[in-house]
C-alpha positions as CSV (number, residue, x, y, z in Angstrom):
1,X,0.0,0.0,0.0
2,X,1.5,3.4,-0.7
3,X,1.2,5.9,2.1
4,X,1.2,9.9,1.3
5,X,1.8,12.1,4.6
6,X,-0.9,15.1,4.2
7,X,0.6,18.1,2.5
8,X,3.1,16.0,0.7
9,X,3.4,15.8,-2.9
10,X,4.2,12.4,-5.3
11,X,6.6,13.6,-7.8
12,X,6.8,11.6,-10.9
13,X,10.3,11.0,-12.8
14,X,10.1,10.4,-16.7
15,X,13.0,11.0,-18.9
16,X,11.5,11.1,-22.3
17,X,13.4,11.0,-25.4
18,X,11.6,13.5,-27.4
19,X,8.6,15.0,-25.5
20,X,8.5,16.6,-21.8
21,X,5.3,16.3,-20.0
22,X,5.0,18.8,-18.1
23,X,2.8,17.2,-15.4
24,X,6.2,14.8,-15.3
25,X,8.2,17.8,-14.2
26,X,6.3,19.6,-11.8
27,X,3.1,18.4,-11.1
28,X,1.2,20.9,-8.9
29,X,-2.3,20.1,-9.4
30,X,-5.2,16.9,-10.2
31,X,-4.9,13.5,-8.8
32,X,-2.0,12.5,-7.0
33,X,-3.0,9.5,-5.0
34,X,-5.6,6.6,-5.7
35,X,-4.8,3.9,-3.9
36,X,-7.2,0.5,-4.1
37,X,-8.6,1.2,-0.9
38,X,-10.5,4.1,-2.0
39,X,-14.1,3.8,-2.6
40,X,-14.7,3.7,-6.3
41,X,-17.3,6.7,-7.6
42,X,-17.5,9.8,-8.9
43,X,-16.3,13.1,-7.7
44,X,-18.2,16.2,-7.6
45,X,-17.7,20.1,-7.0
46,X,-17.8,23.3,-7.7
47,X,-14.8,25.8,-7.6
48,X,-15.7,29.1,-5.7
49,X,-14.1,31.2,-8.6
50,X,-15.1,30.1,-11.2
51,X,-18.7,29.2,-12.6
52,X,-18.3,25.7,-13.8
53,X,-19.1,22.2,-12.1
54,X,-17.4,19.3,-12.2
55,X,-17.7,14.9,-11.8
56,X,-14.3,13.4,-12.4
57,X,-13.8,10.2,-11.7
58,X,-11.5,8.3,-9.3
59,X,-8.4,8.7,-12.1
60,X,-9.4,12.5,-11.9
61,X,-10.5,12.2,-15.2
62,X,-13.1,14.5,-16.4
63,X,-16.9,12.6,-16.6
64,X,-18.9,15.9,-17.0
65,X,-18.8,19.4,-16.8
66,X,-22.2,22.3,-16.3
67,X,-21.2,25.7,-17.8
68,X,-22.8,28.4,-15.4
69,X,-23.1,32.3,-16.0
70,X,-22.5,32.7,-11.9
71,X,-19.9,31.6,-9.4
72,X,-21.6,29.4,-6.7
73,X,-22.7,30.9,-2.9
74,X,-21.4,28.1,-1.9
75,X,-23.3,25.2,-2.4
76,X,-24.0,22.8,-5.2
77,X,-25.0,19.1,-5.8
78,X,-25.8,16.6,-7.9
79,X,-29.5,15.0,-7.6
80,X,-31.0,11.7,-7.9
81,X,-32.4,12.5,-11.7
82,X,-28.5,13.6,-12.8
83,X,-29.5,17.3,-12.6
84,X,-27.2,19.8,-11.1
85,X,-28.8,22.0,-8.5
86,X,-26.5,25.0,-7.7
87,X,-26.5,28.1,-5.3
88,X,-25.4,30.9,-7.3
89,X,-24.1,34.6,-6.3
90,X,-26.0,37.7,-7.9
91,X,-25.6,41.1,-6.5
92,X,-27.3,42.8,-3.6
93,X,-26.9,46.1,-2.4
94,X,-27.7,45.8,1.5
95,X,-25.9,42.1,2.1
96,X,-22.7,41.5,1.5
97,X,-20.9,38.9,3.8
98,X,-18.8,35.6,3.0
99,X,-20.9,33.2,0.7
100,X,-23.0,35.8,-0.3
101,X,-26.0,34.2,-3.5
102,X,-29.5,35.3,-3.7
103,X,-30.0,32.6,-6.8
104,X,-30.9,29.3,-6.7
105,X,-30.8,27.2,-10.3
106,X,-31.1,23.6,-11.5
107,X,-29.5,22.3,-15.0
108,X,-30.1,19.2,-16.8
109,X,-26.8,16.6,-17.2
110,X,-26.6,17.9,-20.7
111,X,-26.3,21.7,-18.9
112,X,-29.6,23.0,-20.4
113,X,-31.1,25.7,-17.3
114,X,-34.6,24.0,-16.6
115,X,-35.1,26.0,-13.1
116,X,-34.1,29.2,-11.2
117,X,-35.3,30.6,-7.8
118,X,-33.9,34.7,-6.9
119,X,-34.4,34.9,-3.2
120,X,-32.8,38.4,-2.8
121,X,-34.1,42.0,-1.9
122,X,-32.9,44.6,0.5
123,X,-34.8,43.0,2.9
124,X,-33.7,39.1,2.9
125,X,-30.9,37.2,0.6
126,X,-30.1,34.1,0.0
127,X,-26.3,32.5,1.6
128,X,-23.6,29.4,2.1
129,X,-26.2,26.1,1.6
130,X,-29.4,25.2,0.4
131,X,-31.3,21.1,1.0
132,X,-33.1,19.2,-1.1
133,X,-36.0,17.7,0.6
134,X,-37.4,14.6,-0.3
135,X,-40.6,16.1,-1.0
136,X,-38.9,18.0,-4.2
137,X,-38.9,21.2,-2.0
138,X,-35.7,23.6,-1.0
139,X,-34.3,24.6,2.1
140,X,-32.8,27.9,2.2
141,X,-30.7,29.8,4.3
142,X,-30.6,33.1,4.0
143,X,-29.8,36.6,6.3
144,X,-32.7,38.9,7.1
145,X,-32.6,42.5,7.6
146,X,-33.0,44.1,11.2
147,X,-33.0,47.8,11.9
148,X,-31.6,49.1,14.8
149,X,-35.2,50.1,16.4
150,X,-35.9,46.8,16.0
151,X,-32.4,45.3,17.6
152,X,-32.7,47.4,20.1
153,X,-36.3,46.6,21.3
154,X,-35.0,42.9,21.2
155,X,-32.8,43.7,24.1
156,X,-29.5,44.0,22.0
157,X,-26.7,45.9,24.5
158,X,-26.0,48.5,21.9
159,X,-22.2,47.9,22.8
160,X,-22.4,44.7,21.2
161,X,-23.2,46.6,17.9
162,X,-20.7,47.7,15.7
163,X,-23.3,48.3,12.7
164,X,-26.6,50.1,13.3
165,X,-28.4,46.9,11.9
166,X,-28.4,43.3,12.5
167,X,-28.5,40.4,10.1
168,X,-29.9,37.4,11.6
169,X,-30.6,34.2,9.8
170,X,-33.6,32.6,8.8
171,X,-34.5,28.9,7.2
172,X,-37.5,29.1,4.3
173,X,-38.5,25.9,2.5
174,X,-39.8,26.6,-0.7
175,X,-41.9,24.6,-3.1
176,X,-40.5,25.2,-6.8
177,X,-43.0,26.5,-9.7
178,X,-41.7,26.3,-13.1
179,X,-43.6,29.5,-13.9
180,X,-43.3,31.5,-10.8
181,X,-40.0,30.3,-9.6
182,X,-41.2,28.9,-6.3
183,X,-43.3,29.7,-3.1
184,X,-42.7,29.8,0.8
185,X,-44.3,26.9,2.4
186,X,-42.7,26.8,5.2
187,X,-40.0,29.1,7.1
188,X,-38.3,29.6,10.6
189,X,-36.9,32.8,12.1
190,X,-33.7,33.0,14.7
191,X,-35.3,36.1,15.9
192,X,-38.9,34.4,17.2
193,X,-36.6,32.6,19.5
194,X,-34.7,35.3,21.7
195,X,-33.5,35.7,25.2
196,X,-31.2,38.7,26.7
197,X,-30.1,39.2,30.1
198,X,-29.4,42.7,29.2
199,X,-32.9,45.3,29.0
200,X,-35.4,44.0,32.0
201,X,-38.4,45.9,30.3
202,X,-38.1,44.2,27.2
203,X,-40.2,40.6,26.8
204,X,-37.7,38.8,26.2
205,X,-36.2,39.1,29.4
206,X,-34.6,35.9,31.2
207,X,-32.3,34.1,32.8
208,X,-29.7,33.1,29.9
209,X,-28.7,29.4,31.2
210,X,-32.3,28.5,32.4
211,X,-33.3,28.4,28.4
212,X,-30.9,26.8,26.4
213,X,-33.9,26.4,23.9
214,X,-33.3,29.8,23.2
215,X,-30.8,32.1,21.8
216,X,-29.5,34.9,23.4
217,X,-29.4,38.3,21.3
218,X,-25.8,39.3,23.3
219,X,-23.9,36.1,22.7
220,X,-21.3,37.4,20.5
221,X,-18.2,35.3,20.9
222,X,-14.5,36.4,20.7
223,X,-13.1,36.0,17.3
224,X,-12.6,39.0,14.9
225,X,-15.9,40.6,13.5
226,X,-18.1,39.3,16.0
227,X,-20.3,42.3,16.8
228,X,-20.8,42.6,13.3
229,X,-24.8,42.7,11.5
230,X,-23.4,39.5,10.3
231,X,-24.5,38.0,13.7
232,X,-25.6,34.1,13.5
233,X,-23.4,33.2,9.5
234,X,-25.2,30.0,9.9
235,X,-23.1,28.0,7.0
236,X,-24.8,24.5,6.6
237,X,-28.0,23.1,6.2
238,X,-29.3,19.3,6.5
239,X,-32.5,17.2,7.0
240,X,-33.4,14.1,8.9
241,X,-36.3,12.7,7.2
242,X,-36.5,10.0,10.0
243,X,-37.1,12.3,12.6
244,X,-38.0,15.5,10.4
245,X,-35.6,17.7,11.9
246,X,-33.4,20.4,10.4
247,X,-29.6,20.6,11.7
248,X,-27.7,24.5,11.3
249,X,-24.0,25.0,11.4
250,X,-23.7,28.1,13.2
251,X,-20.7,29.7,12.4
252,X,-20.2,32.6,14.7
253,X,-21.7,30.7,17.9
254,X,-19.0,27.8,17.2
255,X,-22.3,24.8,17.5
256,X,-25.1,23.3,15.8
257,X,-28.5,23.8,16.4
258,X,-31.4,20.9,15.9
259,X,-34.7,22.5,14.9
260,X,-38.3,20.9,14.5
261,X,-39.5,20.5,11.0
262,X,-42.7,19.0,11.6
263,X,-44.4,22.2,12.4
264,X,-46.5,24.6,10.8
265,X,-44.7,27.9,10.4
266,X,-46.8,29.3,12.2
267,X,-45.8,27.1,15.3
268,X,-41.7,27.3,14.0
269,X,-42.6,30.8,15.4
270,X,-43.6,30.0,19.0
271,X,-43.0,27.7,21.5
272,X,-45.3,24.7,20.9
273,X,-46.5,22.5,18.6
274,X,-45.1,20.0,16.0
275,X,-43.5,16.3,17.2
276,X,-41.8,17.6,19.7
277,X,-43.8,20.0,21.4
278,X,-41.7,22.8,21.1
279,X,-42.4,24.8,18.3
280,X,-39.2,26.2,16.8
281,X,-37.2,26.6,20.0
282,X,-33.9,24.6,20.1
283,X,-34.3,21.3,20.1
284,X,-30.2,20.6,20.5
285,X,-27.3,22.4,20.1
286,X,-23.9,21.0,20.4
287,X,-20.2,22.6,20.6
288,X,-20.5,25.5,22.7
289,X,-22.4,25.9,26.0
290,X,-20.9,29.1,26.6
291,X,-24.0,30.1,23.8
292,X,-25.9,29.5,26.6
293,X,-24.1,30.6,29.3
294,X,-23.3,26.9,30.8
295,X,-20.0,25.6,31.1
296,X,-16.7,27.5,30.1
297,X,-14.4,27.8,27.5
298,X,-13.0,24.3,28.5
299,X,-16.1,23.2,27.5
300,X,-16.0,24.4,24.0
301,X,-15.7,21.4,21.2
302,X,-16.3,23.8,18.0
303,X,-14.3,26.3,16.6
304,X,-15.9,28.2,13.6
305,X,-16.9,24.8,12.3
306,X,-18.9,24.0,8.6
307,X,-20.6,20.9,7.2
308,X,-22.6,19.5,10.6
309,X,-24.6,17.2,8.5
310,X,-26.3,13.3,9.7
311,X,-24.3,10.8,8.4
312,X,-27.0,8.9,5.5
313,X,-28.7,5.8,6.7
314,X,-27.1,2.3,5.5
315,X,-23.3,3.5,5.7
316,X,-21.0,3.4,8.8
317,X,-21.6,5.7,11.4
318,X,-25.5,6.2,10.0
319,X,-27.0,9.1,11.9
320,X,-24.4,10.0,14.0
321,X,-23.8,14.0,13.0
322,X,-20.4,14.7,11.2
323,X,-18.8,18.2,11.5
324,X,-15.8,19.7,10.0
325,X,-14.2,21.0,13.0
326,X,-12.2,24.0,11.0
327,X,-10.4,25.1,14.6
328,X,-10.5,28.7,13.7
329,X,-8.8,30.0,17.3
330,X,-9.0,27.0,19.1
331,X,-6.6,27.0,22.3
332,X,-4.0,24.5,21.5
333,X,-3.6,26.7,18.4
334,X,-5.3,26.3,14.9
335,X,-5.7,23.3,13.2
336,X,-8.7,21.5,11.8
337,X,-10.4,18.3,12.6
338,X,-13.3,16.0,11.4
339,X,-15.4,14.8,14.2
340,X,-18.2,12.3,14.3
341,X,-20.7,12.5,17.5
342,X,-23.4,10.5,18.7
343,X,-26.0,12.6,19.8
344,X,-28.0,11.6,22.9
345,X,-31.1,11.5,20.8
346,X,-34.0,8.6,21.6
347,X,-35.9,6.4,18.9
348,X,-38.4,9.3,19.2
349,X,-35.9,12.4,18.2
350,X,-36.2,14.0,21.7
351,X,-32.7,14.8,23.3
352,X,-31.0,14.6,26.8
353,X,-30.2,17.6,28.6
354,X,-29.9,17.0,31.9
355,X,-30.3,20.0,34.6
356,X,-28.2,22.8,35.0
357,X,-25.6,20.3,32.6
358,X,-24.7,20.8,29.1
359,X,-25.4,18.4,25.9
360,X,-23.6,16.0,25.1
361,X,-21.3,14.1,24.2
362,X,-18.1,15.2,26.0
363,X,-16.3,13.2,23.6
364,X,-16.0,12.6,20.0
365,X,-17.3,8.9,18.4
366,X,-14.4,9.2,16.0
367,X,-11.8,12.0,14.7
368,X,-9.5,12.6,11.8
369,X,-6.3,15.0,12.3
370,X,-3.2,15.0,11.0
371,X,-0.5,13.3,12.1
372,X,1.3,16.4,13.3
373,X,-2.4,18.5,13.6
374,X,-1.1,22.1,12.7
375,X,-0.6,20.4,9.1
376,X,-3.9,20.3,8.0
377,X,-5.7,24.0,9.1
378,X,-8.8,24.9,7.1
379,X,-9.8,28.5,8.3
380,X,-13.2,28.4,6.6
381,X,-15.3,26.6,4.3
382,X,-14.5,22.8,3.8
383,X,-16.8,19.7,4.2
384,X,-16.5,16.1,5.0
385,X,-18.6,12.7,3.6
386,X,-18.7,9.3,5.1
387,X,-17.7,6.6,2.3
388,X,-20.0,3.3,1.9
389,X,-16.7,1.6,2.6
390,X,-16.1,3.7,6.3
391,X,-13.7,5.9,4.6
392,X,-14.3,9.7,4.7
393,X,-14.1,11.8,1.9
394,X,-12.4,15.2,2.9
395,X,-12.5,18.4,1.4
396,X,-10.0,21.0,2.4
397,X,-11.8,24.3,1.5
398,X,-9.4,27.1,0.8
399,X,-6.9,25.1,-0.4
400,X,-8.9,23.4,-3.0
401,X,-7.5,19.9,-1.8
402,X,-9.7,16.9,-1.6
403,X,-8.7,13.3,0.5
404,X,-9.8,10.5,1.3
405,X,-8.9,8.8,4.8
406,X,-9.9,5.5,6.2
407,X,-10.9,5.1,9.4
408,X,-7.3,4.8,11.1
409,X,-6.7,8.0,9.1
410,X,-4.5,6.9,6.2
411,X,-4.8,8.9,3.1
412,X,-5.7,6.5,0.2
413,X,-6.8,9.4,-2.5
414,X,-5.6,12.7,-3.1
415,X,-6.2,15.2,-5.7
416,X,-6.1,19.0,-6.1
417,X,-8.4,21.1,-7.7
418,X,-6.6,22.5,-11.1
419,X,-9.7,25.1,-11.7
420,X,-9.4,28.8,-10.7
421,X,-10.7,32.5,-11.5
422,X,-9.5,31.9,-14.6
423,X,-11.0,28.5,-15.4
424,X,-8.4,25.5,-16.2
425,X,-5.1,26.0,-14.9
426,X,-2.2,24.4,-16.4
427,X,-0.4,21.6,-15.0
428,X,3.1,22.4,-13.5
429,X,1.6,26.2,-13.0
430,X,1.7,27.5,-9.3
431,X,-1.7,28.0,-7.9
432,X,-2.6,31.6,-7.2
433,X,-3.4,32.5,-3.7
434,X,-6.4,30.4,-3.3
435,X,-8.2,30.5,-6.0
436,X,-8.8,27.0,-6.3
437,X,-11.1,26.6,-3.3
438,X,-13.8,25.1,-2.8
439,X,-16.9,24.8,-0.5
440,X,-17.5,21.3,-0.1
441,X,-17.0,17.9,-2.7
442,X,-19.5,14.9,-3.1
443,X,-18.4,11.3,-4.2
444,X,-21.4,9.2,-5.6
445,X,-21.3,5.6,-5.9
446,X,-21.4,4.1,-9.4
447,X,-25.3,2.9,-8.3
448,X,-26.2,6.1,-8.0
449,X,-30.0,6.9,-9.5
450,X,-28.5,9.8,-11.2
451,X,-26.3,8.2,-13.0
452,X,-29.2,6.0,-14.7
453,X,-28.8,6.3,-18.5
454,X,-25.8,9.0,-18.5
455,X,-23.0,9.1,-20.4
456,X,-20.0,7.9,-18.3
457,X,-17.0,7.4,-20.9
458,X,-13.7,9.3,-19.3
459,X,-12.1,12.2,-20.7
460,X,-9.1,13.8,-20.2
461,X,-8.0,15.5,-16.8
462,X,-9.6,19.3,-16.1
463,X,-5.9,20.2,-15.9
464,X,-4.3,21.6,-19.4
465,X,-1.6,19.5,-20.1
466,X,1.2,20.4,-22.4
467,X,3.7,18.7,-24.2
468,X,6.6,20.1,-25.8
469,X,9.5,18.6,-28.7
470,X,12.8,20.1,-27.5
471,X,15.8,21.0,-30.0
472,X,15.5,21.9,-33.4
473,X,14.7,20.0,-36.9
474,X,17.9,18.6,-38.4
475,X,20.2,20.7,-35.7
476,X,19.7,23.4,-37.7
477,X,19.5,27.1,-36.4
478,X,16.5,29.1,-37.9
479,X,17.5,31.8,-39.9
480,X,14.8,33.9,-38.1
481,X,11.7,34.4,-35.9
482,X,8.6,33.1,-36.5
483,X,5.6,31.9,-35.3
484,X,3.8,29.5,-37.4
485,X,-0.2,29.4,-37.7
486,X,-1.4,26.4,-35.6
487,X,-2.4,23.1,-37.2
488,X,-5.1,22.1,-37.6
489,X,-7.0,25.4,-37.2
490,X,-10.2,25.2,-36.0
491,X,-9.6,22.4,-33.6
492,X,-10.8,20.0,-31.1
493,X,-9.4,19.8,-29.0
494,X,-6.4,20.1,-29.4
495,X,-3.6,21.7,-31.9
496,X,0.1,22.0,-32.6
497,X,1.6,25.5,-32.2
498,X,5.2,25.7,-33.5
499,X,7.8,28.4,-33.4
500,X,11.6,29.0,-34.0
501,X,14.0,31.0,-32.0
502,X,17.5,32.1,-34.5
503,X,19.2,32.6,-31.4
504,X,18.9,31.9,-27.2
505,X,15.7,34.2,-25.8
506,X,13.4,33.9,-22.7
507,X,10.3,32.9,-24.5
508,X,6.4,33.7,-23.2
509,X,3.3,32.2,-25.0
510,X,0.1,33.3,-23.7
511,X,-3.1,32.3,-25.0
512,X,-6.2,35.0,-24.7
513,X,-9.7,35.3,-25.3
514,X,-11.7,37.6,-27.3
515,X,-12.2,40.0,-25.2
516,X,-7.7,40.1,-24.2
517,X,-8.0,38.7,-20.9
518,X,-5.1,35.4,-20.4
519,X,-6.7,32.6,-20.2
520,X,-3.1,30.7,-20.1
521,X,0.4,30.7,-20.4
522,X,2.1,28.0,-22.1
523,X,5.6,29.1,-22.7
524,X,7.6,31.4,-19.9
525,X,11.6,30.4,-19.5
526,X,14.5,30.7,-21.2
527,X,15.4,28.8,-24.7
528,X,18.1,28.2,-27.0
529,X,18.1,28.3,-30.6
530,X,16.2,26.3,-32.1
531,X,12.6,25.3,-33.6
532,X,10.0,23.9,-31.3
533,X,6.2,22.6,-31.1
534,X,4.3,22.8,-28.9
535,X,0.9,20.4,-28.6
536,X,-2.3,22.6,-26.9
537,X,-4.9,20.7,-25.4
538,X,-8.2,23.5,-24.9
539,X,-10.4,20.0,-23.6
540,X,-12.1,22.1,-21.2
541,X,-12.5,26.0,-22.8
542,X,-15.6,26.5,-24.7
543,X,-16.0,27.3,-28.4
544,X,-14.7,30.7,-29.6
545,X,-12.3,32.3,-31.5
546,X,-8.5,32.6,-29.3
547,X,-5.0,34.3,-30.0
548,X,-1.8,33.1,-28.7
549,X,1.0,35.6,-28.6
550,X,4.6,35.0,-28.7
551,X,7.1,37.6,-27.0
552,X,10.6,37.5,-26.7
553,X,13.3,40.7,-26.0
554,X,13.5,41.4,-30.2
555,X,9.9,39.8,-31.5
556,X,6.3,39.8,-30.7
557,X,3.9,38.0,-33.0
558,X,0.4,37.3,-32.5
559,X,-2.0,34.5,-34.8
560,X,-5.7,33.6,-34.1
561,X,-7.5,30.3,-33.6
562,X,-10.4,28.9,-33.2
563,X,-11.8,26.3,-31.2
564,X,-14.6,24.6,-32.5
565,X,-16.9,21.9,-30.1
């Protein structure tokens, strides 16, 4: 078996006679691990930059691809009829925080639009994660706006406030209509569930730790931004259709939070009603009982945390709840962890809290770190997905790298995602600053209903991979520059570019679009003399006309292709 240490790369050595791969040399992105343990399927996500979607296979090989006009806010996945539903981010002039959408659309396989939802005024807008419910209906979460009459009369200690408004969160389920979009048929509200310690004339006055069913309107934490409107930045949404229960990852509180689905909305607004009895209070929450003003920072399990979703019925671990623990200033220092709980939940869905205690568990069923933990830090975003086989798939948000551990915690698939702002990147190119991540990744078994009549012949990697012939024809020196018009031209998808250097130069060949904006380069050292070729592969750039320039200190030429799928 070949072990990888986490942040570790597998360098490949080829000495070619005539051609020089340049994922050989220096490979810096795509798959670099598949071992047999690995649970066969098919990959799927969707870079944060850039506004394609992508299923690759376990070879990181390319099985399909949706073209999108938006980048994705954050969320996107891949349903049981092989349609993609997507988040996606539009404007808005009053919200503006991290994983900011306010669009909600659904493509065929084939990437034809057959659906789209705008939930996005100046009042309310759409964020992070969305759910499809088995019904056919969407869970949204999304920030509502607050005024700061209205904070204020709420009991918020104006010193908390570092904005004049508030944006708490808020849960709609809505039913689509492929004429009117969609409609609200259900919806809960953080803010019909307040307590404050703070303004005795106000309602909502109480004693904090005698109603951990509710949240209190002053709990702002300690990390960086907390007083901002962006107050709850709940990040993850998931449903229990056992027990019809909702579970939030509530960013900013560092917990999760169990609500009642079974209720009408107007019961999610009080205090009653529905399976449990208890309207839309808090029916759990987990990582934090400071929130509640129980217990004390060496209490705290969750730090910033994303992805608190219920493991799916029939694999290991099966409704246990599995969070990716990002560690975002946790006391022995940052790093990030994935940690599987058993929460003390009945046959029924009710939970355990015993008096004047906090919930449980104290401990973790089972947790991933790295070997030496400050190794593997997410700050934000990221996900996690238990495997059929007991592995868990990992994806490491804002470094766009996806793993997958068994249950000891050996890596036994490894890839890194080769897509930024920009689209494609080429292989053996150094990734930009993170702009590779990504918000979470999905592996689907081979079984998988949406894969039921679909197309699932391989193609080549996402990555561009180029190839080049070093030293000139016949050891002859060219007489003079020149750029030759590639062959064949149109193409797909790929084509030969050659050009010949009279004497040594550093060479740069850049290819643009239309509209002058690089879309790659595929040449940048030096050279000697000599004629070369050089072998474009444009698999995953759309049809359109392209130039590719070539520069040196004493020549610039520029020709024009087109690439036609």
């Amino acid at each position: 078996m070949f072990n990888i240490k986490f942040g570790s790369f597998i360098s490949l050595i080829i000495i070619p006679i005539a051609f020089i791969s340049v994922k050989a040399q220096n490979q810096t992105v795509g798959l670099f691990l598949n071992d047999s343990t690995a649970f066969n399927g098919y990959t799927f996500f969707a870079p944060t930059a850039y506004t394609n979607t992508y299923l690759i296979n376990n070879e990181g090989l390319l099985i399909n691809s949706w073209a999108g006009s938006y980048t994705p806010a954050l969320s996107a996945y891949l349903l049981k009829n092989g349609n993609l539903l997507r988040t996606a981010t539009i404007q808005n002039a009053t919200f503006n925080g991290g994983g900011s959408g306010g669009l909600i659309q659904e493509f065929e396989w084939e990437g034809n639009l057959v659906w789209e939802f705008e939930y996005s005024t100046d009042l309310y807008y759409q964020h992070h994660d969305i759910e499809k419910l088995p019904n056919g209906n969407i869970l949204i979460i999304a920030w509502e706006y607050k005024a700061i009459e209205e904070v204020l009369g709420a009991g918020r200690n104006p010193s908390l406030l570092a904005q004049n408004f508030l944006w708490p969160d808020h849960i709609v389920e809505i039913q689509p209509d492929s004429i009117a979009g969609g409609n609200i048929v259900w919806e809960w509200h953080v803010w019909d569930h307040l307590i404050q310690d703070y303004d005795p004339a106000e309602l909502n006055y109480g004693v904090v730790s005698e109603h951990p069913e509710l949240v209190d309107i002053n709990y702002v934490g300690t990390s960086p931004g907390a007083t901002y409107a962006d107050w709850n930045h709940i990040n993850g949404v998931d449903y229990n259709e056992e027990f019809d229960q909702i579970i939030l990852s509530v960013h900013k509180f560092s917990e999760i939070w169990v609500i009642d689905h079974s209720t009408t909305t107007e019961e999610a607004a009080g205090h009653t009603g529905g399976n449990s009895g208890m309207g839309g209070d808090l029916l759990y929450r987990w990582g934090n009982p400071q929130t509640y003003n129980r217990g004390n920072a060496a209490d705290q399990k969750l730090f910033a945390q994303h992805d608190a979703h219920w493991i799916e019925s029939g694999l290991p671990g099966e409704e246990h709840i599995l969070i990716f623990n990002n560690g975002r200033y946790r006391p022995g220092g940052n790093y990030s962890s994935i940690d599987e709980i058993v929460p003390p939940v009945d046959q029924n869905g009710n939970y355990t809290l015993n008096p004047d205690s906090t919930f449980g568990p104290d401990t973790s069923f089972w947790s991933y770190t790295a070997p030496n933990p400050t190794e593997f830090f997410a700050a934000n975003i990221s996900g996690s997905q238990r495997q059929p086989n007991g592995n868990t798939l990992i994806c490491d948000g804002p470094s766009g790298k996806f793993f997958e551990v068994t249950n000891e915690g050996e890596i036994v698939w490894l890839y890194i995602n080769p897509v930024i702002a920009t689209g494609p990147m080429t292989q053996g190119d150094s990734i930009p600053g993170q702009q590779n991540r990504v918000f979470r990744t999905y592996r689907y078994a081979p079984d998988y209903p949406g894969f039921n009549g679909k197309d699932l012949t391989p193609g080549d990697p996402i990555e561009i991979i180029i190839s080049s012939i070093e030293g000139s024809s016949n050891d002859l020196t060219p007489a003079e520059f020149k750029l030759s018009q590639n062959y064949p031209n149109p193409f797909n998808p790929s084509t030969k570019i050659k050009y010949s250097l009279p004497t040594n130069e550093f060479v740069n060949i850049t290819v643009y679009d239309l509209l002058g904006k690089a879309i790659t380069v595929l040449i940048n050292e030096q050279k000697p003399a000599g004629s070369y070729e050089i072998i474009f592969d444009a698999s995953e750039l759309p049809s359109g006309v392209y130039f590719y320039k070539l520069v040196t200190n004493d020549f610039i030429s520029t020709k024009k292709m087109i690439l036609a799928k």
